[in-house]
C-alpha positions in Angstrom: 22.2 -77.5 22.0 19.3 -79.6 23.1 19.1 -83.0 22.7 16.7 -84.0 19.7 18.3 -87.2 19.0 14.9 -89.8 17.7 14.6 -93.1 19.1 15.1 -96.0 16.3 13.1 -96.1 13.2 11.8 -99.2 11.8 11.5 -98.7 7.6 9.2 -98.2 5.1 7.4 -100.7 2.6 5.7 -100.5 -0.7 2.7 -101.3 0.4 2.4 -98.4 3.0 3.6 -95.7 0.6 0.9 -96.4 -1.7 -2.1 -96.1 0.9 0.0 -93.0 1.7 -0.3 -92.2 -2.2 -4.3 -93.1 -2.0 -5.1 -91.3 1.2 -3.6 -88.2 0.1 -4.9 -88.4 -3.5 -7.9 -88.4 -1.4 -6.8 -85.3 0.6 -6.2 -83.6 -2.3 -9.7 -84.6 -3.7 -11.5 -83.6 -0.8 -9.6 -80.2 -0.8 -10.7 -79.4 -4.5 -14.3 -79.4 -3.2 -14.3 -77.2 0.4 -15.6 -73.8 0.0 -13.3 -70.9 0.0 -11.9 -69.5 3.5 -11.7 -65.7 2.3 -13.5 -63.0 0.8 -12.7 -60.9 -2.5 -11.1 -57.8 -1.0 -10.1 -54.2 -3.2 -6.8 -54.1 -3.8 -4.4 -51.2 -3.8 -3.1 -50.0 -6.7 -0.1 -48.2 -5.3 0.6 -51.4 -3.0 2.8 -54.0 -5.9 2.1 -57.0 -3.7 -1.9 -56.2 -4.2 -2.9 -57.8 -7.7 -6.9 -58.6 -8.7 -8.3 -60.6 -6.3 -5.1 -61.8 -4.2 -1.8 -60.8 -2.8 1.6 -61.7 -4.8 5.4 -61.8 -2.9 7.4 -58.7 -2.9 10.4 -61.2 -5.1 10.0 -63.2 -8.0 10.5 -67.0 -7.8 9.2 -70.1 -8.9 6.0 -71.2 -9.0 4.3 -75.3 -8.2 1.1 -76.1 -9.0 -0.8 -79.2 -8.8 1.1 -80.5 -11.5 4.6 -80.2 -9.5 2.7 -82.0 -6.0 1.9 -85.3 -8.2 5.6 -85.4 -9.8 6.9 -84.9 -6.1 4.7 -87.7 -4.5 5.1 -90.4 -7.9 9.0 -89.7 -7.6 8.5 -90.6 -3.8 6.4 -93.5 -5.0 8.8 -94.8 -7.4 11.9 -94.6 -4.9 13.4 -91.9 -6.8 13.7 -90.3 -3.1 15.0 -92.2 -0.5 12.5 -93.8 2.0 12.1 -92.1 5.0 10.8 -94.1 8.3 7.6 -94.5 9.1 6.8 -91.4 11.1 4.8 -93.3 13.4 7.7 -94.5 15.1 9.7 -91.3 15.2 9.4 -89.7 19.1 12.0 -86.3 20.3 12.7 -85.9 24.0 9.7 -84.3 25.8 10.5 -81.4 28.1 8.4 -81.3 31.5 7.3 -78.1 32.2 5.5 -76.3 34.9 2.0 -74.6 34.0 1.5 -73.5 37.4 4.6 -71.1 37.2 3.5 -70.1 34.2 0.2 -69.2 34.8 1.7 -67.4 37.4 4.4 -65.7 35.8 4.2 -62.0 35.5 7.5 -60.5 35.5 10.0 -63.1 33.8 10.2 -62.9 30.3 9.5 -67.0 29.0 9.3 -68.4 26.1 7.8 -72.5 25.4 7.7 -74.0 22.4 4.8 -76.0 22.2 5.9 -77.5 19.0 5.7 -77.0 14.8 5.2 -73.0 14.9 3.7 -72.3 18.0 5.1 -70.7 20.8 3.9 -69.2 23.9 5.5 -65.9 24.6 5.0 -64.4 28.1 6.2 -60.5 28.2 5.6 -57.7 30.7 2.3 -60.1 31.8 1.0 -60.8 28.5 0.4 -64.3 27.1 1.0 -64.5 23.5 0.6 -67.6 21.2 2.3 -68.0 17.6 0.0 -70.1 15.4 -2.0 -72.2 17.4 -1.9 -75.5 16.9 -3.1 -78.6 19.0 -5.2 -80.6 16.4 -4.0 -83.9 16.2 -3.7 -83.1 11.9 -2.6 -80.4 10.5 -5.7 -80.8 7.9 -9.4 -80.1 7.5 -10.6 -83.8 8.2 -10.1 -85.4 11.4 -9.6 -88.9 9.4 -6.7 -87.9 7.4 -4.2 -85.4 6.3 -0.8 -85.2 8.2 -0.8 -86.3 11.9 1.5 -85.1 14.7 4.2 -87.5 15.9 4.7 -85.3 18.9 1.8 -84.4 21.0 1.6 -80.6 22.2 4.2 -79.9 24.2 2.2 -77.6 26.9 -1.9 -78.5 26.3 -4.6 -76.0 25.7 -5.7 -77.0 29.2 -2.2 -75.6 30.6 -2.3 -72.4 29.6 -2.2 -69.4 31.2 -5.1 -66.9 29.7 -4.1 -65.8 26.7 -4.1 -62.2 25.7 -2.8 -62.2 21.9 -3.0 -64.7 19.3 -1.2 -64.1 15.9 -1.7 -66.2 13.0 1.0 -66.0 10.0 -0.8 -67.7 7.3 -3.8 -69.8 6.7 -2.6 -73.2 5.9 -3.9 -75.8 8.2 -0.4 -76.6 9.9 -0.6 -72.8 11.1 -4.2 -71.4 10.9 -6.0 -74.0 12.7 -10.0 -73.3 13.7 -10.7 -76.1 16.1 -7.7 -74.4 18.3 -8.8 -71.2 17.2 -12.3 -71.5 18.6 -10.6 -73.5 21.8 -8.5 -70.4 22.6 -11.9 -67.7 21.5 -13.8 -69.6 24.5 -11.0 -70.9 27.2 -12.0 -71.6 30.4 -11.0 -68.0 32.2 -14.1 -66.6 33.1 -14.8 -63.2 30.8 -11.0 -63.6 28.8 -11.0 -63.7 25.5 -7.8 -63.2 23.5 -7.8 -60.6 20.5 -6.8 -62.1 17.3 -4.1 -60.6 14.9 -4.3 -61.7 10.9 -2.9 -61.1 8.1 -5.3 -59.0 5.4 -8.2 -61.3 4.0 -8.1 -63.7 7.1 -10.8 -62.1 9.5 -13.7 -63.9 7.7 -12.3 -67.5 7.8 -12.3 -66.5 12.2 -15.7 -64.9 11.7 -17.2 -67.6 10.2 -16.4 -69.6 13.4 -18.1 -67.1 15.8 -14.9 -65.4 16.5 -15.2 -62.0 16.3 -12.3 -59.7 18.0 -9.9 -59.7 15.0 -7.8 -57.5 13.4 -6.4 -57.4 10.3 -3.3 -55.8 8.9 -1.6 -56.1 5.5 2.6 -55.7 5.2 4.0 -52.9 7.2 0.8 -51.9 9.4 0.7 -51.7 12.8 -1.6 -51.9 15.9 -1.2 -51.9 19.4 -2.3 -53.8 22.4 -1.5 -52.9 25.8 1.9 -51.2 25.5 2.5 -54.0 22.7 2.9 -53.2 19.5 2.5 -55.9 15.9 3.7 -55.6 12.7 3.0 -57.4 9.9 5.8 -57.6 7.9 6.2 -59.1 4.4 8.0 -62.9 4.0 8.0 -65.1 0.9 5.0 -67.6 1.0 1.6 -68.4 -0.3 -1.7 -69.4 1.3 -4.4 -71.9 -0.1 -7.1 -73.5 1.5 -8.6 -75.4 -0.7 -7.4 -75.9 -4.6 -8.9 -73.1 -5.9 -8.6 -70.1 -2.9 -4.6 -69.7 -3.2 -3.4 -66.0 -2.4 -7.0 -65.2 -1.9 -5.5 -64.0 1.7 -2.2 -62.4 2.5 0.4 -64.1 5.0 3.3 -62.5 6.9 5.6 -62.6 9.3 5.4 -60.6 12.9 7.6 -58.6 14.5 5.9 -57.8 18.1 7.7 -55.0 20.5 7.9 -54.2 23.9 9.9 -52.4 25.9 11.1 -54.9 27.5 11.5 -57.4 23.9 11.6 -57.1 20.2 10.6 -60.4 19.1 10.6 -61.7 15.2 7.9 -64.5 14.4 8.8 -65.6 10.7 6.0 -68.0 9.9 6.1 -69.8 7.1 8.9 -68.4 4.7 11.5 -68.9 1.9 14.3 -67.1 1.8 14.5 -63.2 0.3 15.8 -59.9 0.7 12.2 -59.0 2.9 15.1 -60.1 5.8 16.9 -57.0 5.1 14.7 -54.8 4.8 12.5 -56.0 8.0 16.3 -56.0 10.0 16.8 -52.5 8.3 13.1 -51.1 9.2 12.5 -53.0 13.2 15.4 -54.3 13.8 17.8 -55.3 15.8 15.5 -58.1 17.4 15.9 -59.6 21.0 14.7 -63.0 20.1 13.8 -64.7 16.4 11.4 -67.4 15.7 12.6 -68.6 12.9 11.6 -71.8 10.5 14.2 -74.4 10.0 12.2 -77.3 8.6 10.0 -79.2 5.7 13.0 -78.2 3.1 13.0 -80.9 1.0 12.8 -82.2 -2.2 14.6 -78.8 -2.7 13.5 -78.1 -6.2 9.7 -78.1 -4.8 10.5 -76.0 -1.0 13.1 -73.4 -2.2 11.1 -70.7 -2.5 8.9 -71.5 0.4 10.5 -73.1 3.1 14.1 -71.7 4.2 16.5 -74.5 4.9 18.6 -74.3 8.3 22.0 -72.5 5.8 19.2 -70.1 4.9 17.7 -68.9 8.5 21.0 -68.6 9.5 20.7 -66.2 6.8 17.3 -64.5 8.2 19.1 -64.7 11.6 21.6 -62.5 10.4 19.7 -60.1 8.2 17.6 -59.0 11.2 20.0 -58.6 13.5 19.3 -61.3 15.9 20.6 -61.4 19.3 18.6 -64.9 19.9 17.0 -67.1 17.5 15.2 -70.4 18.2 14.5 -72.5 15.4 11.0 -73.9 14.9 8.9 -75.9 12.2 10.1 -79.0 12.5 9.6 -82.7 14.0 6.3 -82.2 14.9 4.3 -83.0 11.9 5.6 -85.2 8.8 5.2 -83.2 6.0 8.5 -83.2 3.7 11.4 -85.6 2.4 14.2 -84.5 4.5 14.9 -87.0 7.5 12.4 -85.7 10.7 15.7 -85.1 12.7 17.8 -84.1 10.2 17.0 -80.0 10.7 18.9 -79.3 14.1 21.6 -81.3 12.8 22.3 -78.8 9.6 21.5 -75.3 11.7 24.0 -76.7 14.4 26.6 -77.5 11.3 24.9 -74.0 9.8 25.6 -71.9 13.1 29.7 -72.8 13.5 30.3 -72.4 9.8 28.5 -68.6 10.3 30.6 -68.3 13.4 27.7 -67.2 15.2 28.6 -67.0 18.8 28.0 -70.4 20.8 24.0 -70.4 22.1 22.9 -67.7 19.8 20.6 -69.8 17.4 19.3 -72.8 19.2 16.7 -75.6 19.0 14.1 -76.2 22.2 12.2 -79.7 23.1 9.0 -79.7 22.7 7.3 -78.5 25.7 10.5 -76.5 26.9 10.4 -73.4 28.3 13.6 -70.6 28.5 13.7 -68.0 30.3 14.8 -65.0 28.1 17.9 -62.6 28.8 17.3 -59.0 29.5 18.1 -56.8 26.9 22.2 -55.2 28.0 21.2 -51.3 28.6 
């Protein structure tokens, strides 16, 4: 396991948790008044995850509103959840890495993580990037909203051209335009990368110029240069502003190659989608799979898996590899920032999952994947 252990954390005070309180009270303000990302689309009736004007989860579960985000952040406020540090101070180990070799790479099968959910996956000479993000918030305004603690581990600059982008959902910690439009005009001469969405997403991309999308709702399928995408279903929501939410669909990805079947979860709680996507694509070479921004537990459950559950997804799709991701990159929930890798190392040996199957990277690390036994 890779060494995630945070330098020393200095604590909280009052008096920063309530400009905390004000600036995102001013977030939330600000988000109440931004135009809509999507447009109406026409659902289908024989689809049960298609409902008047938005998109539903395949599995009942609880529901949080507005009402449920001011009772999480006044119990914060009123030390009814323990402080956390100050994020500010919170730094992982930073893996180097070599951009060189990977722009030249061509016949190793690589994955980085370049930290929260995106990845850069390089597969019979095809760059592929998991929900981009290099902003320095995960928010609409560059003045507030949450900001990284870890810079990106490999920079837009680094890259190698990238052939396929896919985007899981459209909340600004995953669906993020300024390195959206970065990646629709990067600096190889004539590349472009083609842009895979979940249904209802193409006109946020379009409104930015970007044009070579494609859409696919749960279960479709598309192909790009002997790869193949599926969207598959997962247990979320999407919401860009206050009044937009499930106005788009999200999901999960499951890309194939000859070479690699590889399982993107995005943003997810736990459900029985696992099974079924593990009955339908699976067994998978290599999972990523969400491990973080779990707690209070009574707002994530049915949203964010915590690192017992992806063992869980792990499992249910058959994974021969799983890296966990979406986590100590941005500070966005109450559990301690390097508390995840601690439980899914805890989570792992109680599953008896063999030693090095589920794993977490640096930031900015890069493996080189196994070939898939014959």
């Amino acid at each position: 396991m890779t060494n995630t252990e945070p330098v020393p954390l200095r604590p909280a005070v009052r008096v920063r948790a309530w400009r905390r309180l004000l600036r995102r009270g001013l977030l939330v303000l600000a988000l109440a008044l931004l135009p809509g990302g999507c447009e109406t689309f026409t659902p289908d009736p024989a689809k049960p995850h298609h409902v008047a004007n938005s998109f539903r989860n395949n599995h009942p579960h609880a529901q949080h509103g507005l009402g449920d985000l001011l009772k999480w952040r006044w119990d914060r406020l009123m030390g009814r959840i323990p402080p956390q540090p100050d994020p500010r101070t919170v730094r992982f180990p930073l893996a180097h890495n070599d951009p060189a070799w990977l722009r030249a790479n061509r016949e190793q099968i690589t994955l980085t993580w370049v930290g929260h959910a995106t990845f850069l996956l390089q597969v019979g000479g095809l760059n592929i990037l998991t929900d981009p993000q290099f902003s320095e918030r995960a928010s609409p305004f560059a003045f507030m909203g949450p900001q990284r603690i870890m810079p990106p581990g490999l920079a837009l600059e680094e890259l190698p051209p990238i052939d396929v982008v896919i985007v899981s959902h459209n909340h600004y910690d995953h669906l993020d335009l300024p390195s959206l439009r970065r990646l629709d005009r990067q600096w190889a001469p004539g590349h472009r990368p083609r842009f895979f969405v979940p249904l209802g997403n193409a006109p946020l991309l379009a409104g930015e110029g970007i044009d070579d999308v494609v859409e696919l709702d749960w279960w479709e399928q598309a192909t790009f240069r002997g790869l193949a995408l599926h969207a598959v279903p997962v247990q979320h929501f999407s919401a860009r502003t206050l009044f937009d939410r499930n106005e788009a669909l999200w999901a999960g990805w499951v890309l194939e190659h000859p070479r690699l079947r590889f399982f993107f979860t995005g943003d997810t709680g736990y459900s029985a989608d696992f099974l079924e996507i593990g009955a339908r694509l699976g067994p998978m070479d290599l999972s990523a799979i969400a491990i973080g921004h779990y707690a209070p537990r009574w707002f994530m459950e049915a949203m964010h898996v915590n690192p017992e559950e992806a063992v869980r997804v792990h499992k249910d799709v058959r994974s021969r590899f799983s890296v966990g991701m979406h986590w100590g990159t941005f500070p966005l929930t109450d559990e301690p920032l390097d508390e995840p890798p601690r439980r899914l190392a805890a989570a792992a040996q109680a599953a008896h999952l063999a030693p090095g199957s589920f794993i977490v990277m640096q930031h900015g690390e890069t493996r080189v994947v196994p070939p898939r036994a014959e």
